[in-house]
C-alpha positions as CSV (number, residue, x, y, z in Angstrom):
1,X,-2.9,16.0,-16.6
2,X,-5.5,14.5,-15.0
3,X,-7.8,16.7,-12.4
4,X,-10.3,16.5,-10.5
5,X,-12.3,19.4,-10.3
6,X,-15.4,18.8,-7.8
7,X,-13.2,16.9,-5.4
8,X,-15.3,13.4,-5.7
9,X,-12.2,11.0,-6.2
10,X,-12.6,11.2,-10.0
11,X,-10.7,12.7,-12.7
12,X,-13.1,14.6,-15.2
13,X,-10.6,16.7,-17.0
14,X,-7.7,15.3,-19.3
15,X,-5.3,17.3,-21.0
16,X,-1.8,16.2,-22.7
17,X,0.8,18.8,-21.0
18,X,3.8,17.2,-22.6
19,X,4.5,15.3,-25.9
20,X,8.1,13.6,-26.3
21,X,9.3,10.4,-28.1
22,X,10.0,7.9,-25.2
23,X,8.8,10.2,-22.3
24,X,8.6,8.3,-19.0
25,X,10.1,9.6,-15.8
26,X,8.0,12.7,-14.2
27,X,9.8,14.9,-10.6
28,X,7.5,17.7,-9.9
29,X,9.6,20.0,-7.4
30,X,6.8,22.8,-6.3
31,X,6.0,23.9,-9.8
32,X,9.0,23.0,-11.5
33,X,8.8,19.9,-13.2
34,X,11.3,17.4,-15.0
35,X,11.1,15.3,-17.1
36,X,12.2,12.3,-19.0
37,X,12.7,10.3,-22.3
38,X,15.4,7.5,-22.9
39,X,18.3,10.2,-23.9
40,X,16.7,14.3,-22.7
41,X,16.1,15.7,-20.0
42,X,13.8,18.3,-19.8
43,X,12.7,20.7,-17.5
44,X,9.5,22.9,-17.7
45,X,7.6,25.4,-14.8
46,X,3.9,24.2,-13.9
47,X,0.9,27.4,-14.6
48,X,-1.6,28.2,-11.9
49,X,-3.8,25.8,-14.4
50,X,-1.5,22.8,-14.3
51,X,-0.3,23.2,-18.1
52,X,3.6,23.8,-18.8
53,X,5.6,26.2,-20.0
54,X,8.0,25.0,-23.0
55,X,10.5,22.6,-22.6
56,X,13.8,23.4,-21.7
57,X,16.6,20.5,-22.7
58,X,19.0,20.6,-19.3
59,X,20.7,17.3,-20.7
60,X,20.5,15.4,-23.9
61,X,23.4,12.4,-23.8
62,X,21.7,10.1,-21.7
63,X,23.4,6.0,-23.8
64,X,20.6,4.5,-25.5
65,X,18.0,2.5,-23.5
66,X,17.8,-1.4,-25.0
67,X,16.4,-3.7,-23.2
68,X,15.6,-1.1,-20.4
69,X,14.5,2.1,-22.0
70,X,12.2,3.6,-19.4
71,X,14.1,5.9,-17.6
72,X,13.0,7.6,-14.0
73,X,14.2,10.7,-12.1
74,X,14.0,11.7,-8.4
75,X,15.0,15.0,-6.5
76,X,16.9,14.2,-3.9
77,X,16.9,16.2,-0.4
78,X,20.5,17.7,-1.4
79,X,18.6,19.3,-4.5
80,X,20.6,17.1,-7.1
81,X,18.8,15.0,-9.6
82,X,19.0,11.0,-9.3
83,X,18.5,9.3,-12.5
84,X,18.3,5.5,-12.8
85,X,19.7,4.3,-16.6
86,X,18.7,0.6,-16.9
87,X,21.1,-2.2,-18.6
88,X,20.8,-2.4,-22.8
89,X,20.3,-6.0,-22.1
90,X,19.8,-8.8,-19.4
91,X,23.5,-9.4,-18.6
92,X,26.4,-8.5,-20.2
93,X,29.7,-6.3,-20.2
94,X,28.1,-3.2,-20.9
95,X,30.3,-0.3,-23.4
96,X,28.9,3.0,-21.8
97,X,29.5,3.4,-18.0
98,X,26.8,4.9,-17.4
99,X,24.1,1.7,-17.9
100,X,23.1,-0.3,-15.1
101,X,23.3,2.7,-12.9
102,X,21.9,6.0,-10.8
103,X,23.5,9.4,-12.1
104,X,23.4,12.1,-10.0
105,X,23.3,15.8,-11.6
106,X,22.7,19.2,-10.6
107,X,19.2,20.7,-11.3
108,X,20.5,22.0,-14.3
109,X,22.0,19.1,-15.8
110,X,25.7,19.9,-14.6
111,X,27.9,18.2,-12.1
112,X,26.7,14.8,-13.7
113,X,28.2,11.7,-12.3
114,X,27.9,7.9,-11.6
115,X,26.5,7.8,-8.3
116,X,26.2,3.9,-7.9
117,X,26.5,0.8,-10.2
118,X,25.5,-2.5,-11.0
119,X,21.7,-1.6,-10.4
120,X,19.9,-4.0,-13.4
121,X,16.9,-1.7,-13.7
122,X,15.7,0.5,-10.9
123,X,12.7,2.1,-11.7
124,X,11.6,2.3,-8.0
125,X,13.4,4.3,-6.1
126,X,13.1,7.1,-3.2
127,X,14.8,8.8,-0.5
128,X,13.6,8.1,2.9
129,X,12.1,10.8,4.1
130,X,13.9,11.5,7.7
131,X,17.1,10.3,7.6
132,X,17.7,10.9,3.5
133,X,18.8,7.8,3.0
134,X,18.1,6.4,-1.3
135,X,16.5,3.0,-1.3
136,X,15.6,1.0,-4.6
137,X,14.4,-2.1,-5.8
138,X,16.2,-3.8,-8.5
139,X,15.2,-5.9,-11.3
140,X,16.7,-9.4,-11.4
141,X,18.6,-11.5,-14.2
142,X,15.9,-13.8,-16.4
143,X,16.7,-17.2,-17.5
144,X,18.2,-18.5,-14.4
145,X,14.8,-20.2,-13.5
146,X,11.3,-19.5,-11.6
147,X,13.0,-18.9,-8.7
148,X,16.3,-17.4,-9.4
149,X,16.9,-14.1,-9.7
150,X,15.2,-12.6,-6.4
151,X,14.0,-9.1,-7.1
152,X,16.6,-6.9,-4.9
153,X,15.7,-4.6,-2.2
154,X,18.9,-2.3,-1.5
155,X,20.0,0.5,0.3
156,X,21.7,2.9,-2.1
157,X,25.2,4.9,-1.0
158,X,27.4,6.6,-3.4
159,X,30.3,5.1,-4.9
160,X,29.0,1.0,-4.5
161,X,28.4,-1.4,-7.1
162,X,26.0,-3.3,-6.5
163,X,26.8,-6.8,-8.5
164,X,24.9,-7.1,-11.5
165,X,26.0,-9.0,-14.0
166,X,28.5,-10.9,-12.4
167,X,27.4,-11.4,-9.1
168,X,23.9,-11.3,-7.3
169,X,21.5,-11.8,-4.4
170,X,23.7,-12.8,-1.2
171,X,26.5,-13.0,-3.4
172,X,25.6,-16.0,-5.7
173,X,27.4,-16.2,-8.8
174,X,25.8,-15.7,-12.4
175,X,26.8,-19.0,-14.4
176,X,26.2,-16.4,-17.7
177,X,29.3,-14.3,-17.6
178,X,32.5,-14.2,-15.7
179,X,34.0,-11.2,-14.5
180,X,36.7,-9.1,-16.0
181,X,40.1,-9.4,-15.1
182,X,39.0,-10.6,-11.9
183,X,37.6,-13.9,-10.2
184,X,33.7,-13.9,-9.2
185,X,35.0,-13.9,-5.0
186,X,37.0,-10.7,-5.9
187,X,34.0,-9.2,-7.3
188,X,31.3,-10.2,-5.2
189,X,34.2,-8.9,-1.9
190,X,33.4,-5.4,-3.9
191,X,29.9,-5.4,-4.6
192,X,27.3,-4.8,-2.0
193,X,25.0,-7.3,-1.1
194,X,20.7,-5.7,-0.9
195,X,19.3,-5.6,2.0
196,X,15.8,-7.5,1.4
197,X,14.6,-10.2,-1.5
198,X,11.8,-10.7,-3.1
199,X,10.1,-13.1,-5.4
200,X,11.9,-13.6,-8.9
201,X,10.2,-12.1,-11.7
202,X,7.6,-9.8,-9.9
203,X,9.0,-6.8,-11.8
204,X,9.6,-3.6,-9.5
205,X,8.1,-0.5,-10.5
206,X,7.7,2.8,-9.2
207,X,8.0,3.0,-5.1
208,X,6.8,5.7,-2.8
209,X,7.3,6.7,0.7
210,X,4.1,7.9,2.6
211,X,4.1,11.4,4.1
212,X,0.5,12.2,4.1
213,X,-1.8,12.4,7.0
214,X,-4.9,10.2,5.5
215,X,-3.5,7.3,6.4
216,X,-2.5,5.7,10.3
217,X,0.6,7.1,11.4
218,X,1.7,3.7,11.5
219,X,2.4,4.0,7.6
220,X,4.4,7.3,7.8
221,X,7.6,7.1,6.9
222,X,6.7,3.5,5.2
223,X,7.5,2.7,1.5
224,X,5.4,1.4,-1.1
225,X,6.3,-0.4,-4.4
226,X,4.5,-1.6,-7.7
227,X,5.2,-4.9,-8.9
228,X,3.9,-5.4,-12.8
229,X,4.1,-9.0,-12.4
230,X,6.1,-11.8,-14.3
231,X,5.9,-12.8,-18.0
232,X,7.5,-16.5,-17.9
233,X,7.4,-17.3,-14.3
234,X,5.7,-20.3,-13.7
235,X,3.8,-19.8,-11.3
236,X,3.4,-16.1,-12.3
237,X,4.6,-13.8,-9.4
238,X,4.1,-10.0,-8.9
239,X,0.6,-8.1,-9.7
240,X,1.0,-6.5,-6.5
241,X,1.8,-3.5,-3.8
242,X,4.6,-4.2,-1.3
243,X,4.8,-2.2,1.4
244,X,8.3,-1.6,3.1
245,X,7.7,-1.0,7.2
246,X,10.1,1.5,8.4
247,X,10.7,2.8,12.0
248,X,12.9,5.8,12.9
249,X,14.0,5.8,9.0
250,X,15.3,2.2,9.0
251,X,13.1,-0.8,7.0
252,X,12.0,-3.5,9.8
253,X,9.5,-6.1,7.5
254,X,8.2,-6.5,4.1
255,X,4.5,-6.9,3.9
256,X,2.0,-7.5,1.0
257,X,-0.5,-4.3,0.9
258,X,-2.9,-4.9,-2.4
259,X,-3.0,-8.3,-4.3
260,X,-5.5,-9.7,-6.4
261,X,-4.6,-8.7,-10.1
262,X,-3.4,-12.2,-10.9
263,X,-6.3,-15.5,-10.4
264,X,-6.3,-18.8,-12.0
265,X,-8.2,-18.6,-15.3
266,X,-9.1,-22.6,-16.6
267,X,-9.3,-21.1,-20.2
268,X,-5.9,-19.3,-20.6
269,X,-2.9,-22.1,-21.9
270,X,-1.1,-20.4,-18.9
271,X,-3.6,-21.0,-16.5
272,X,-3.5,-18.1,-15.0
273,X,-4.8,-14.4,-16.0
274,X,-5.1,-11.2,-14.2
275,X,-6.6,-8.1,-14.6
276,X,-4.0,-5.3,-14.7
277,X,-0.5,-4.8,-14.5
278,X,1.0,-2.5,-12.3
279,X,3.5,0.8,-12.7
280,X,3.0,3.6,-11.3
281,X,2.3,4.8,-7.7
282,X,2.2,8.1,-6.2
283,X,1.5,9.7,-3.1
284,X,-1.3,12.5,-3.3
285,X,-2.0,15.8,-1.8
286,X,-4.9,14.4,-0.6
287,X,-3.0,11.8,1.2
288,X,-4.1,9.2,-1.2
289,X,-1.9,6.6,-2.8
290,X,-2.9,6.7,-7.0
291,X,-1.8,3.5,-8.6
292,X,-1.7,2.7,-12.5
293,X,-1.9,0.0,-14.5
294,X,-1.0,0.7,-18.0
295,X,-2.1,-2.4,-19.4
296,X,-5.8,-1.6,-18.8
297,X,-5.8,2.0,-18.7
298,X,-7.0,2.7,-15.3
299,X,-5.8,4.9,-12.5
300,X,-6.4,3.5,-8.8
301,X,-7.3,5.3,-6.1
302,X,-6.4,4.0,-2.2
303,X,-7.7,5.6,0.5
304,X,-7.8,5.2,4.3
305,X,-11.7,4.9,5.6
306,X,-11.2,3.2,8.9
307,X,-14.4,1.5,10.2
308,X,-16.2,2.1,6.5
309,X,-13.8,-0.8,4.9
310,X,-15.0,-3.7,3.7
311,X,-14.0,-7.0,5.6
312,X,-11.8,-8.4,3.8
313,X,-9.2,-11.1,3.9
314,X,-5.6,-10.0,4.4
315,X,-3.3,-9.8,1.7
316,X,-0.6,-12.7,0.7
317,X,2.5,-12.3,-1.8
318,X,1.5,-13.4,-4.9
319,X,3.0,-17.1,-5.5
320,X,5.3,-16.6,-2.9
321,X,4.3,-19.5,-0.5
322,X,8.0,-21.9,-1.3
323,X,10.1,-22.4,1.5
324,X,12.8,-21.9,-1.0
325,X,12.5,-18.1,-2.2
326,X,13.5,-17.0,1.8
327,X,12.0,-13.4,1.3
328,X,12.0,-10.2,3.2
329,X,14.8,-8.4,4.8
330,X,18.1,-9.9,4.7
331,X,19.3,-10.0,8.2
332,X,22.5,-7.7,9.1
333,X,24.5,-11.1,10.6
Protein backbone atom coordinates (compact mmCIF):
# COMPACT_ATOMS: atom_id res chain seq x y z
CA UNK A 1 0.00 0.00 0.00
CA UNK A 2 1.15 3.11 -1.05
CA UNK A 3 -0.64 6.47 0.42
CA UNK A 4 -0.51 9.66 0.27
CA UNK A 5 -1.32 11.30 3.34
CA UNK A 6 -1.06 15.27 2.70
CA UNK A 7 -2.59 15.04 -0.65
CA UNK A 8 0.70 16.52 -2.67
CA UNK A 9 0.91 13.79 -5.52
CA UNK A 10 3.45 11.79 -3.42
CA UNK A 11 3.35 8.58 -1.63
CA UNK A 12 5.02 8.97 1.89
CA UNK A 13 3.71 5.85 3.52
CA UNK A 14 4.48 2.13 2.43
CA UNK A 15 3.23 -0.84 3.93
CA UNK A 16 3.21 -4.62 2.58
CA UNK A 17 -0.69 -5.57 2.95
CA UNK A 18 -0.18 -8.95 1.34
CA UNK A 19 2.63 -11.49 1.01
CA UNK A 20 2.13 -14.59 -1.46
CA UNK A 21 4.55 -16.66 -3.74
CA UNK A 22 3.86 -15.37 -7.29
CA UNK A 23 1.24 -12.65 -6.32
CA UNK A 24 0.39 -10.45 -9.33
CA UNK A 25 -3.21 -9.73 -10.30
CA UNK A 26 -5.02 -7.01 -7.79
CA UNK A 27 -9.50 -6.23 -8.28
CA UNK A 28 -10.44 -4.01 -5.46
CA UNK A 29 -14.45 -4.13 -5.60
CA UNK A 30 -15.38 -1.27 -2.73
CA UNK A 31 -13.43 -2.81 0.03
CA UNK A 32 -13.24 -6.23 -1.04
CA UNK A 33 -10.30 -7.08 -2.68
CA UNK A 34 -8.91 -10.15 -4.86
CA UNK A 35 -6.18 -11.27 -5.46
CA UNK A 36 -3.84 -13.34 -7.42
CA UNK A 37 -0.77 -15.71 -7.67
CA UNK A 38 -0.10 -18.24 -10.70
CA UNK A 39 -2.50 -21.13 -9.08
CA UNK A 40 -4.85 -19.18 -5.69
CA UNK A 41 -7.14 -16.99 -5.64
CA UNK A 42 -7.60 -15.07 -2.74
CA UNK A 43 -9.92 -12.76 -1.53
CA UNK A 44 -9.52 -10.40 1.60
CA UNK A 45 -11.89 -7.13 2.95
CA UNK A 46 -9.90 -3.70 2.90
CA UNK A 47 -9.89 -1.78 6.86
CA UNK A 48 -10.77 1.88 7.23
CA UNK A 49 -6.72 2.00 7.23
CA UNK A 50 -6.13 0.35 3.93
CA UNK A 51 -4.57 -2.96 5.53
CA UNK A 52 -6.39 -6.42 4.90
CA UNK A 53 -8.02 -8.81 6.72
CA UNK A 54 -6.63 -12.57 6.20
CA UNK A 55 -6.72 -14.27 3.23
CA UNK A 56 -9.46 -16.30 2.23
CA UNK A 57 -8.50 -19.12 -0.69
CA UNK A 58 -11.85 -18.87 -3.03
CA UNK A 59 -9.94 -21.11 -5.68
CA UNK A 60 -6.63 -22.88 -5.71
CA UNK A 61 -6.33 -25.11 -9.24
CA UNK A 62 -5.47 -22.48 -11.41
CA UNK A 63 -2.65 -25.04 -14.36
CA UNK A 64 0.74 -23.93 -13.83
CA UNK A 65 1.95 -20.59 -15.36
CA UNK A 66 5.25 -21.34 -17.75
CA UNK A 67 6.18 -19.13 -19.98
CA UNK A 68 3.30 -16.83 -18.88
CA UNK A 69 2.98 -16.99 -15.13
CA UNK A 70 1.59 -13.59 -14.29
CA UNK A 71 -1.87 -13.97 -13.94
CA UNK A 72 -4.65 -10.87 -13.80
CA UNK A 73 -8.29 -10.65 -12.62
CA UNK A 74 -11.07 -8.22 -13.46
CA UNK A 75 -14.70 -7.81 -12.01
CA UNK A 76 -16.95 -7.70 -14.53
CA UNK A 77 -20.33 -5.55 -14.57
CA UNK A 78 -22.35 -8.97 -14.17
CA UNK A 79 -20.29 -9.42 -10.77
CA UNK A 80 -18.40 -12.58 -12.10
CA UNK A 81 -14.68 -12.68 -11.93
CA UNK A 82 -12.59 -12.64 -15.39
CA UNK A 83 -9.33 -14.26 -15.14
CA UNK A 84 -6.78 -14.25 -17.98
CA UNK A 85 -4.38 -17.68 -17.74
CA UNK A 86 -1.55 -17.11 -20.20
CA UNK A 87 0.01 -20.03 -22.59
CA UNK A 88 2.96 -22.37 -20.66
CA UNK A 89 4.90 -21.55 -23.80
CA UNK A 90 5.06 -19.46 -27.06
CA UNK A 91 3.07 -21.82 -29.28
CA UNK A 92 2.10 -25.08 -28.86
CA UNK A 93 -0.84 -27.73 -28.30
CA UNK A 94 -1.41 -26.88 -24.89
CA UNK A 95 -2.61 -30.24 -22.18
CA UNK A 96 -4.86 -28.12 -19.79
CA UNK A 97 -7.79 -26.30 -21.41
CA UNK A 98 -7.77 -23.78 -19.46
CA UNK A 99 -4.20 -21.91 -20.83
CA UNK A 100 -4.27 -19.45 -23.39
CA UNK A 101 -7.58 -18.31 -22.04
CA UNK A 102 -10.14 -15.87 -19.85
CA UNK A 103 -12.15 -17.89 -17.04
CA UNK A 104 -15.02 -16.56 -15.86
CA UNK A 105 -16.10 -17.47 -12.06
CA UNK A 106 -18.43 -16.39 -9.55
CA UNK A 107 -17.12 -14.08 -6.67
CA UNK A 108 -16.67 -16.95 -4.77
CA UNK A 109 -14.75 -19.06 -6.97
CA UNK A 110 -17.76 -21.28 -8.25
CA UNK A 111 -19.50 -21.42 -11.53
CA UNK A 112 -15.86 -21.42 -13.14
CA UNK A 113 -15.65 -21.79 -16.84
CA UNK A 114 -13.76 -21.03 -20.11
CA UNK A 115 -15.10 -17.91 -21.25
CA UNK A 116 -12.89 -17.43 -24.42
CA UNK A 117 -9.77 -19.10 -25.94
CA UNK A 118 -6.81 -18.83 -27.97
CA UNK A 119 -5.84 -15.47 -26.09
CA UNK A 120 -1.57 -15.86 -26.01
CA UNK A 121 -1.31 -13.65 -22.85
CA UNK A 122 -3.83 -11.05 -21.94
CA UNK A 123 -2.71 -9.22 -19.22
CA UNK A 124 -4.63 -6.05 -20.37
CA UNK A 125 -7.93 -6.33 -20.25
CA UNK A 126 -11.28 -4.29 -19.19
CA UNK A 127 -14.84 -3.89 -19.74
CA UNK A 128 -15.99 -0.84 -21.43
CA UNK A 129 -17.66 1.00 -19.23
CA UNK A 130 -21.26 1.83 -20.99
CA UNK A 131 -22.02 -0.80 -23.08
CA UNK A 132 -20.14 -3.73 -20.89
CA UNK A 133 -18.44 -4.91 -23.59
CA UNK A 134 -14.61 -7.02 -22.50
CA UNK A 135 -11.81 -5.78 -24.64
CA UNK A 136 -8.11 -7.06 -24.43
CA UNK A 137 -4.91 -6.86 -25.93
CA UNK A 138 -3.05 -9.98 -26.71
CA UNK A 139 0.47 -10.89 -26.80
CA UNK A 140 1.83 -12.08 -30.09
CA UNK A 141 3.93 -15.27 -31.26
CA UNK A 142 8.05 -14.51 -31.06
CA UNK A 143 10.34 -15.85 -33.59
CA UNK A 144 8.35 -15.06 -36.70
CA UNK A 145 10.51 -11.85 -37.16
CA UNK A 146 10.64 -7.92 -36.18
CA UNK A 147 7.54 -7.47 -37.70
CA UNK A 148 5.52 -10.48 -37.33
CA UNK A 149 3.37 -11.19 -34.78
CA UNK A 150 1.28 -7.83 -34.44
CA UNK A 151 0.27 -7.29 -30.86
CA UNK A 152 -3.75 -8.02 -31.06
CA UNK A 153 -6.37 -5.61 -30.13
CA UNK A 154 -9.72 -7.77 -29.72
CA UNK A 155 -13.06 -7.54 -28.72
CA UNK A 156 -13.77 -10.33 -26.22
CA UNK A 157 -17.37 -12.39 -26.45
CA UNK A 158 -18.03 -15.63 -24.75
CA UNK A 159 -17.63 -18.84 -26.32
CA UNK A 160 -14.80 -17.53 -29.42
CA UNK A 161 -11.40 -18.62 -29.88
CA UNK A 162 -9.47 -16.44 -30.88
CA UNK A 163 -6.53 -18.24 -32.99
CA UNK A 164 -3.50 -18.60 -31.19
CA UNK A 165 -1.34 -20.95 -32.02
CA UNK A 166 -2.48 -21.97 -35.22
CA UNK A 167 -3.78 -19.07 -36.70
CA UNK A 168 -3.22 -15.19 -36.11
CA UNK A 169 -3.61 -11.57 -37.02
CA UNK A 170 -6.16 -11.31 -40.16
CA UNK A 171 -6.05 -14.80 -40.28
CA UNK A 172 -2.31 -15.55 -41.30
CA UNK A 173 -1.12 -18.87 -40.72
CA UNK A 174 1.65 -19.83 -38.07
CA UNK A 175 4.40 -21.84 -40.14
CA UNK A 176 5.25 -23.44 -36.34
CA UNK A 177 2.42 -25.83 -35.80
CA UNK A 178 -0.43 -27.12 -37.78
CA UNK A 179 -3.73 -27.54 -36.46
CA UNK A 180 -5.26 -30.65 -35.07
CA UNK A 181 -7.45 -32.79 -36.98
CA UNK A 182 -8.21 -29.90 -39.00
CA UNK A 183 -6.67 -27.73 -41.96
CA UNK A 184 -5.34 -24.09 -40.98
CA UNK A 185 -8.73 -22.51 -43.36
CA UNK A 186 -10.97 -24.67 -41.13
CA UNK A 187 -9.52 -23.20 -38.14
CA UNK A 188 -8.86 -19.80 -38.98
CA UNK A 189 -13.18 -19.98 -40.43
CA UNK A 190 -13.58 -20.64 -36.44
CA UNK A 191 -11.40 -18.31 -34.78
CA UNK A 192 -12.13 -14.60 -34.60
CA UNK A 193 -10.04 -12.23 -36.20
CA UNK A 194 -9.00 -8.77 -33.41
CA UNK A 195 -10.25 -5.90 -34.18
CA UNK A 196 -6.96 -3.47 -34.09
CA UNK A 197 -2.98 -4.30 -34.59
CA UNK A 198 -0.25 -3.05 -33.21
CA UNK A 199 3.44 -3.13 -33.45
CA UNK A 200 5.13 -6.76 -32.86
CA UNK A 201 6.85 -7.17 -29.78
CA UNK A 202 5.66 -3.97 -27.80
CA UNK A 203 4.44 -6.29 -25.02
CA UNK A 204 0.74 -5.35 -23.68
CA UNK A 205 0.29 -4.78 -20.19
CA UNK A 206 -2.24 -3.69 -18.00
CA UNK A 207 -5.13 -1.38 -19.76
CA UNK A 208 -7.59 0.97 -18.21
CA UNK A 209 -10.66 2.73 -19.19
CA UNK A 210 -11.00 6.38 -17.96
CA UNK A 211 -14.02 7.30 -15.79
CA UNK A 212 -12.64 10.12 -13.88
CA UNK A 213 -13.48 13.73 -14.13
CA UNK A 214 -9.77 15.26 -14.13
CA UNK A 215 -9.27 14.78 -17.41
CA UNK A 216 -11.26 16.38 -20.88
CA UNK A 217 -14.40 14.58 -21.41
CA UNK A 218 -12.95 13.80 -24.54
CA UNK A 219 -11.04 10.86 -22.84
CA UNK A 220 -14.10 9.41 -20.93
CA UNK A 221 -14.98 6.29 -21.83
CA UNK A 222 -11.34 5.95 -23.65
CA UNK A 223 -8.89 3.10 -22.90
CA UNK A 224 -5.42 3.17 -22.03
CA UNK A 225 -2.73 0.40 -22.25
CA UNK A 226 1.00 -0.19 -21.09
CA UNK A 227 3.34 -1.49 -23.37
CA UNK A 228 6.75 -2.93 -21.57
CA UNK A 229 8.49 -2.79 -24.79
CA UNK A 230 10.40 -5.51 -26.90
CA UNK A 231 13.44 -7.63 -25.89
CA UNK A 232 14.75 -8.79 -29.47
CA UNK A 233 12.98 -6.58 -31.79
CA UNK A 234 15.22 -4.79 -33.82
CA UNK A 235 14.34 -1.83 -33.89
CA UNK A 236 12.98 -2.10 -30.27
CA UNK A 237 9.12 -1.32 -30.19
CA UNK A 238 6.84 -0.65 -27.12
CA UNK A 239 8.01 1.63 -24.00
CA UNK A 240 4.84 3.25 -24.33
CA UNK A 241 0.97 4.26 -23.43
CA UNK A 242 -1.60 3.65 -26.08
CA UNK A 243 -4.63 5.12 -25.81
CA UNK A 244 -7.83 3.42 -27.46
CA UNK A 245 -10.47 6.42 -28.64
CA UNK A 246 -13.93 5.31 -27.97
CA UNK A 247 -17.27 6.99 -28.82
CA UNK A 248 -20.68 5.87 -27.64
CA UNK A 249 -18.79 2.62 -26.20
CA UNK A 250 -17.29 1.59 -29.56
CA UNK A 251 -13.14 2.09 -30.32
CA UNK A 252 -12.77 4.69 -33.38
CA UNK A 253 -8.63 5.23 -33.50
CA UNK A 254 -5.48 4.14 -31.79
CA UNK A 255 -3.32 6.94 -30.70
CA UNK A 256 0.12 7.12 -28.90
CA UNK A 257 -0.47 9.07 -25.35
CA UNK A 258 3.20 8.87 -23.46
CA UNK A 259 6.43 7.81 -25.29
CA UNK A 260 9.92 8.47 -24.53
CA UNK A 261 11.24 5.53 -22.41
CA UNK A 262 13.17 4.06 -25.26
CA UNK A 263 16.24 6.67 -27.14
CA UNK A 264 19.16 5.67 -29.03
CA UNK A 265 22.14 5.14 -26.68
CA UNK A 266 25.74 5.08 -29.03
CA UNK A 267 27.24 3.02 -26.04
CA UNK A 268 24.76 0.03 -25.62
CA UNK A 269 25.78 -3.05 -28.44
CA UNK A 270 21.95 -2.64 -29.11
CA UNK A 271 21.98 0.79 -29.78
CA UNK A 272 19.32 1.65 -28.08
CA UNK A 273 18.42 2.02 -24.20
CA UNK A 274 15.54 3.33 -22.30
CA UNK A 275 14.72 4.31 -19.03
CA UNK A 276 11.83 2.14 -17.68
CA UNK A 277 9.67 -0.46 -18.69
CA UNK A 278 6.21 -0.32 -18.38
CA UNK A 279 3.24 -2.59 -16.40
CA UNK A 280 0.99 -1.30 -14.64
CA UNK A 281 -1.71 1.47 -15.13
CA UNK A 282 -4.51 2.41 -13.09
CA UNK A 283 -7.09 4.92 -12.98
CA UNK A 284 -7.25 6.97 -9.52
CA UNK A 285 -9.83 8.48 -7.30
CA UNK A 286 -8.27 11.51 -7.94
CA UNK A 287 -8.87 11.07 -11.54
CA UNK A 288 -5.23 10.54 -12.17
CA UNK A 289 -3.79 7.77 -14.33
CA UNK A 290 -0.64 6.02 -11.93
CA UNK A 291 1.76 4.15 -14.21
CA UNK A 292 4.60 1.69 -13.04
CA UNK A 293 7.51 0.60 -14.33
CA UNK A 294 8.93 -2.26 -12.42
CA UNK A 295 12.15 -2.27 -13.91
CA UNK A 296 13.18 1.04 -12.22
CA UNK A 297 10.99 1.04 -9.33
CA UNK A 298 9.05 4.08 -9.89
CA UNK A 299 5.34 4.83 -9.82
CA UNK A 300 4.13 7.66 -12.46
CA UNK A 301 1.74 10.02 -11.87
CA UNK A 302 -0.36 11.72 -15.09
CA UNK A 303 -2.44 14.44 -14.53
CA UNK A 304 -4.54 16.84 -16.56
CA UNK A 305 -3.27 20.71 -15.95
CA UNK A 306 -4.63 22.39 -19.07
CA UNK A 307 -2.83 25.68 -19.82
CA UNK A 308 0.02 24.81 -17.07
CA UNK A 309 1.56 21.99 -19.54
CA UNK A 310 4.59 22.17 -20.89
CA UNK A 311 4.88 22.58 -24.82
CA UNK A 312 5.74 19.75 -25.95
CA UNK A 313 5.96 17.71 -29.07
CA UNK A 314 3.25 15.17 -29.75
CA UNK A 315 3.66 11.71 -29.14
CA UNK A 316 4.70 9.01 -31.97
CA UNK A 317 4.51 5.08 -31.69
CA UNK A 318 7.64 3.86 -30.79
CA UNK A 319 9.43 2.43 -34.07
CA UNK A 320 6.39 2.15 -35.68
CA UNK A 321 6.98 4.43 -38.84
CA UNK A 322 7.06 1.10 -41.71
CA UNK A 323 4.54 1.08 -44.13
CA UNK A 324 4.46 -2.57 -43.58
CA UNK A 325 3.17 -3.06 -39.85
CA UNK A 326 -0.56 -1.42 -41.17
CA UNK A 327 -1.51 -0.50 -37.50
CA UNK A 328 -4.66 0.59 -35.80
CA UNK A 329 -8.12 -0.59 -36.03
CA UNK A 330 -8.88 -3.23 -38.45
CA UNK A 331 -11.59 -2.03 -40.62
CA UNK A 332 -15.14 -4.00 -40.29
CA UNK A 333 -15.09 -4.67 -44.45
Amino acid sequence: MLRDNDGDGTADERQIVAEREGLHGIEIDDDTVYLMTVNEVFRTERQDDGSFDELETIADDFPEGGQHPNRMIVKGPDGNLFVSVGSTCNACGETNEENATIVSMAPDGSAREIFASGLRNTIGYGFEPSAGKLYGFDHGIDWLGDNEQHEEFNQIEQGARYGWPYVYALSRFNPQDTPPNSSFSEYANGSEEPIGLHTPHAAPMQMTFYTGGSFPEDYHGDAFVAFRGSWNRQPPSGYEVMRVDFENGEPVGMKPFVAGFLMQDDASPTGWGNMGRLAGLAQGPDGALYLSDDTGGVIYRIQYVGDQALNRPEPQFTNANTGELDLGLVSAD
